[in-house]
Each structure stands twice: as structure tokens, then as C-alpha cells.
N, C-alpha and C positions, 0 to 999 in steps of 0.2 A: 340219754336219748334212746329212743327206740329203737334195737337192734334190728339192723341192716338197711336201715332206715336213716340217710344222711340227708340233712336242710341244706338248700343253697340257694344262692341269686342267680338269676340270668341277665349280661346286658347287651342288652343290643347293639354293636357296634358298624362301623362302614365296611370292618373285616371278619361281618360275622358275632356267631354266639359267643360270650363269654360265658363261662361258669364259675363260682366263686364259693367256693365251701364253706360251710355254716358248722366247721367239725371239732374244730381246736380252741377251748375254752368254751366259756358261756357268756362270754361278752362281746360286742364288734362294736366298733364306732365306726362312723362315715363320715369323712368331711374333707374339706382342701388342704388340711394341715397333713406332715411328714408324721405325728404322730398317732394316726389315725391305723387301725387294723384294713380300713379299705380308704386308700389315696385315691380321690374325684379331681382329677384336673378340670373343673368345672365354676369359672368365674361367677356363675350366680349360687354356687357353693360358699357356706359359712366352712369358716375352718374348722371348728367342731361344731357340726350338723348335726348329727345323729346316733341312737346307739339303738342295737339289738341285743334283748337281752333273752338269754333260756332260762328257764324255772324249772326246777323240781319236778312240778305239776305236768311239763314235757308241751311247756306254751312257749311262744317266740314271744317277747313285748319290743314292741318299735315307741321308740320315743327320742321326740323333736327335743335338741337341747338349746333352746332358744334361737334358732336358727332364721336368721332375717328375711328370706324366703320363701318358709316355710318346708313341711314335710307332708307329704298326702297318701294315702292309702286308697285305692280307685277313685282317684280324683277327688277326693274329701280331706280337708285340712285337719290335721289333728294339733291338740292344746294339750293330750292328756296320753298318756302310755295307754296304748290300744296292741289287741293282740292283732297278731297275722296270720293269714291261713292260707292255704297250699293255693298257686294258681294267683294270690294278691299283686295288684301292680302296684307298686311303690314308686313316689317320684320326689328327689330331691334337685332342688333347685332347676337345671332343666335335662336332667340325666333319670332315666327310666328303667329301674330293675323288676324283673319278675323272683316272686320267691314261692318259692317248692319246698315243700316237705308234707309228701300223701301219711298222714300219719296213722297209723295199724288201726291203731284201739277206736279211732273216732270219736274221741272227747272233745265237748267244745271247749271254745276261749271266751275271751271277753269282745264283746264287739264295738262297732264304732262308736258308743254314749258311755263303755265304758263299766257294764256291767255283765255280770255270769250269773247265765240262766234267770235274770231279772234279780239279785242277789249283788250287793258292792262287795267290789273282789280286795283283796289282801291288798297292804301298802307293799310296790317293792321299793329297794335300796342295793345305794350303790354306793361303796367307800371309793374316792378320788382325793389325790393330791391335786389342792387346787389354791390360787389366789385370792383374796375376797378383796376388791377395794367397794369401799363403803365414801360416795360424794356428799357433801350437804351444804345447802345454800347458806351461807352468814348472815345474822343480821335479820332472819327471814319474817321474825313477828312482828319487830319494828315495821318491815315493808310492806306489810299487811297491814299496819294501822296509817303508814301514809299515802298509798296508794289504792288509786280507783277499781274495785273489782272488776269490772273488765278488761284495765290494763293491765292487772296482776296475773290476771288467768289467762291473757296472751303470751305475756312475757314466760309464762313458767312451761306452759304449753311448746314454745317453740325452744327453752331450755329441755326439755325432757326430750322431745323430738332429734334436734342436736345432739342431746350425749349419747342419744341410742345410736343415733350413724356415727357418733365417732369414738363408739366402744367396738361397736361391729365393725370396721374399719383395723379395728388394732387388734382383730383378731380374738376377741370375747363376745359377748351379751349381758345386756341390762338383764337382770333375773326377777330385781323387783323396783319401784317406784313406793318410794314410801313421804307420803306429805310432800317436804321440799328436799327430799332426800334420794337415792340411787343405790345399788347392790347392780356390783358388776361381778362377772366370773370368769378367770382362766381356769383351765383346766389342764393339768400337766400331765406327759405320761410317766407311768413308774415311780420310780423315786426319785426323779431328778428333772430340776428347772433349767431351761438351757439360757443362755445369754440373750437369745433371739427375743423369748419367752418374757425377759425382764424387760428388754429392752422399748417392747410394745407395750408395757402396763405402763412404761415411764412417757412414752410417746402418746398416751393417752390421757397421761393426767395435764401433760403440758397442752395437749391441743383442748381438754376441756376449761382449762385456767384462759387460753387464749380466745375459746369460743364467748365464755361467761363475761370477757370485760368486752368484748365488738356486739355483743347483744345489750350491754350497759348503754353505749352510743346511741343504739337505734329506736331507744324507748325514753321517754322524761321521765325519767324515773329519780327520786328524791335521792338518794346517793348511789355509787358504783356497786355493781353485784361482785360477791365474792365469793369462792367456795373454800371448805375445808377437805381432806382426803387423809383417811384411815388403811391398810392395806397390810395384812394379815395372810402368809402361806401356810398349810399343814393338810392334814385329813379331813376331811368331813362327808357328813353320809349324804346322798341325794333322798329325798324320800317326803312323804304328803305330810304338809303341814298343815292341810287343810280337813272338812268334813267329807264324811263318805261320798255327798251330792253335790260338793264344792271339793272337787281335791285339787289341794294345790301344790304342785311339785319344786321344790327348793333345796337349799342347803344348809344344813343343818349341824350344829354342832360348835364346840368351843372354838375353832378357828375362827366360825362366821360370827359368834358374840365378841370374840376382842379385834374384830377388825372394827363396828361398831365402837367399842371402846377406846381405841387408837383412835379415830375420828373425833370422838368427843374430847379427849385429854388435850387434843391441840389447840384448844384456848385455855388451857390451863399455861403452855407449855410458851406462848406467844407463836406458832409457828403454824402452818396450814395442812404441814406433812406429816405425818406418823406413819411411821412403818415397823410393823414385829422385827423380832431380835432373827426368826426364822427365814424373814424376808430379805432382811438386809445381808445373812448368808448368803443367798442366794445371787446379791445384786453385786456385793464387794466385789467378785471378780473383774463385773462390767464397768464399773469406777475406777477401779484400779488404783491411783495416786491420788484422785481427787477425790478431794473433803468434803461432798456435799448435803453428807447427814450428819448433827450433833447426835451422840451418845447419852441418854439420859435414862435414870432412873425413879421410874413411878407408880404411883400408885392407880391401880385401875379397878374401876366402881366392880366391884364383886369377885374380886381376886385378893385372898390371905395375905400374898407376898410381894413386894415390889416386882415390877416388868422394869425391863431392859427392851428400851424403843429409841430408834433412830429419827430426827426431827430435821425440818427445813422447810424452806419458802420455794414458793413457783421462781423468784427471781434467779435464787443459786442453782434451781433444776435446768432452768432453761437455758444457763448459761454452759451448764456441762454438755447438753443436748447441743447445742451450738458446737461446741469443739468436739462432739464426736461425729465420727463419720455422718454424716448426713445422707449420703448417697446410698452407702449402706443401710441405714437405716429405712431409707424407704423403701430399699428393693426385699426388706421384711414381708410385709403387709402391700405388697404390688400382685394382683391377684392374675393367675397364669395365663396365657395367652392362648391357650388349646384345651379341648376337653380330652381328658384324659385317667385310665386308672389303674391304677398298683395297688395289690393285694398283696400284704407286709406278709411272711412267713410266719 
């Protein structure tokens, strides 16, 4: 950074200015989670909301991590990592920071469309330990040859509509909509997934297994809708997967291909659940004695060597979700009661 020259936020509070340094590292996230570098006790706050990133080039990028909300930069919604400049109001969800940093040299950034000096600017990236569950509708080509086109494209409509509020709910976002399919995202801090963490990826698969058959009900639909669930922890980069005039920011990487592939193995496997060998790390503590994934070894479409994945059905998840704490469970993803904010050390 520009020597003498420190970036920060201002927020406005009932007891006055906050200031919030922009000093330490070159990364910040924002959002309602404990994992966040700046803590928003702000109920229309996603749990991870957002991140500021510094560059080289001595730019801020602010970008929305799928945040249900949304993120704005003077009152303009952004979709794409846009830079910040000194004196910008920022506003996430209904909390409002100014950000400062008068910088020496006076070089520009990228602005609200998202290009320098009419020039498409660099891809950034960002390595995260994160979860990938990958949904897919069963049966779904069959349902397209016996169902009426506009019943299909209601039914799927308010299926996609549905898992976006009840991924955003458990504390993630949908990242992408592919066909009859879904890419949802945790994102973990450090190197370590916490109990909490597991605990809402499993709370999400159970409520979208519960949402997919009460939407079976409500529609004449020629048989029951069913989904299958893939779910894969590790690294993977953030970064454009798209064209310089279409960029599209995603997750990328061997994590996110074999959660894909976990997903599809489970009609090989008879089973609805596939979980990586790195996942099920992660989850055994929260099980503890109960047996609710088989152990199997398989073979996955584009991988040399057998995988080691853990398998099972909504019926055995929901029964463990039953005998665990429920109360607890929900005061996970029970969103705060005050607006409020901590700035982690």
C-alpha cells in the first residue's frame, strides 16, 4: 500500500463514528457469520456477504459473494468485482459504511461496468477452503417428456426459487443453476470446518429433500420429484469463468469437479448422498456413534484411482437430524436480533 497512506471504513453508528482499518492483510470479508474479518449484526446480512480485496496494482475490489440482499456501491447493485474509491458509500444489506483511502499517485480503478480506462481488467482470485454441494433433480428427462411445458417451467421455477431461500437460510448461496441442477457454497475460515458449519450443510439437504416431495403434492405431476446430493470439502480458486464482456465469477477447481462427480456416482451407488472422503472428516465428529454414511469405494468419471466416498439416503439423515439437538440446531442459522459490529483482530 501506499506509504502513510492507511484505507478504512466509517460506520455510522447511534454512538457515533466507527473506524475500521483496511491495514492487516489484503483480504476482508463482511458478513453476519463469526467467521468474518468484520462481524455485521445485521439480520438482512448474509453470513458471508462480502469481501474486499487489495491488489498489487494498490486497487480495493469489493465483491458481493452471493449475498441474498445484495451489495451496492452509491446506491448501485453490483453482480461483478468492481473497484472502490475514496469517499464510496457502500451498503450491505441495511448497514452503511463509508470507505476512505485518498490515494498519493491518483491512478484510476475499474469502475461500475467494470472496466480500466475502457480496457477489461485482469481476472482476480481467491483460494478458499470451502464446501461445494452439487443438487440434481431425478428422473428429470423422463419429466420433460411427460409433462406439459408450462407445468414443468412452474414446477422448476418455484424448485430453484425454494432452494435459493433454503441454502440462504443454512447459511450459504446457490452459485450457480445449471439445467435441472444447483451449486451451492460454504465457505470456511482457515483451515478448519466447525461442527456449526457441518451441521447447516446437513440441515440444508434435509430441508431441500423435504421441500422437493411438498412441491410433488402441489403439482399433477406424473410421479414424485426426487433429488440426488454430491458434497465435496477442500480448496478452490474464486475467479472468472467467464468472457471478458460476460465475466462470470465462480468456483473453480478439483474440489468443485468431484463434488459434480459424487453427485452423479449416486445412481451407481443406489443411494441419494455422496459425500468426499475430506467431508466426511469433517462431519464424523458431528455423528459421533451414528452410522449414517456407508463407506465405499469408487471409481469417478475422470480420476486414475479409486475414491473413498461416504453414501446414504434422506431417510437415515433425517433420522439422525431428529435425534440431534433440534433446538440447537436451529439457534445456528436463527439470524441476530440487533444490528451490530466486531471487527476480528
Amino acid at each position: 500500500m501506499n506509504q502513510g497512506i492507511s484505507p478504512y471504513l466509517i460506520l455510522n453508528t447511534d454512538n457515533g463514528q466507527r473506524q475500521l482499518s483496511l491495514t492487516d492483510g489484503n483480504c476482508w470479508t463482511v458478513g453476519r457469520g463469526d467467521d468474518n474479518q468484520f462481524v455485521v449484526k445485521d439480520r438482512c446480512i448474509s453470513r458471508n456477504h462480502a469481501m474486499i480485496q487489495y491488489t498489487d496494482a494498490g486497487d480495493h475490489y469489493l465483491i458481493d459473494l452471493g449475498s441474498s440482499n445484495g451489495t451496492f456501491v452509491n446506491g448501485r447493485r453490483v453482480s461483478i468485482p468492481v473497484t472502490i474509491h475514496d469517499g464510496d458509500t457502500i451498503t450491505f444489506g441495511q448497514t452503511e459504511f463509508e470507505f476512505h483511502y485518498p490515494k498519493a499517485d491518483g491512478t484510476l480503478g475499474m469502475d461500475a461496468e467494470g472496466t480500466l480506462d475502457g480496457t477489461v481488467t485482469s481476472i482476480l482470485h481467491l483460494r478458499k477452503l470451502m464446501s461445494v454441494m452439487v443438487v440434481d433433480m431425478r428422473n428429470f428427462t423422463i419429466l420433460t417428456r411427460q409433462t406439459n411445458e408450462n407445468l414443468l417451467s412452474e414446477v422448476m421455477s418455484a424448485w430453484f426459487r425454494n432452494a435459493g431461500a433454503i441454502i440462504r437460510n443454512r447459511g450459504s448461496w446457490v452459485d450457480k443453476y445449471i439445467g435441472d441442477a444447483l451449486m451451492a457454497l460454504w465457505f470456511h475460515n482457515g483451515e478448519t470446518v466447525t461442527k456449526q458449519e457441518m451441521m447447516n450443510i446437513l440441515l440444508a439437504l434435509d430441508d431441500l429433500n423435504q421441500m422437493t416431495r411438498e412441491l410433488s403434492q402441489q403439482y399433477p405431476l406424473p410421479f414424485e420429484l426426487k433429488i440426488g446430493a454430491g458434497i465435496n470439502t477442500g480448496h478452490a480458486m474464486i475467479g472468472n469463468a467467464g468472457s471478458g464482456d460476460q465475466p462470470d465469477y465462480t468456483a473453480l477447481g478439483d474440489t468443485v469437479n468431484a463434488a459434480f462427480r459424487l453427485e452423479a456416482i449416486t445412481k451407481d451407488l443406489n443411494a441419494e448422498i455422496a459425500i468426499g472422503a475430506s467431508t466426511y472428516r469433517y462431519l464424523a465428529p458431528l455423528l459421533g456413534k451414528h452410522r449414517v454414511f456407508k463407506e465405499c469405494s469408487v471409481d469417478l468419471k475422470g480420476y486414475d484411482v479409486p475414491a473413498i466416498v461416504h453414501a446414504t439416503n434422506f431417510g437415515p439423515l433425517n433420522a439422525f437430524l431428529q435425534l440431534a439437538n433440534t433446538g440447537a440446531a436451529t439457534q445456528l442459522v436463527q439470524p441476530p436480533q440487533q444490528t451490530n459490529i466486531m471487527q476480528k483482530n
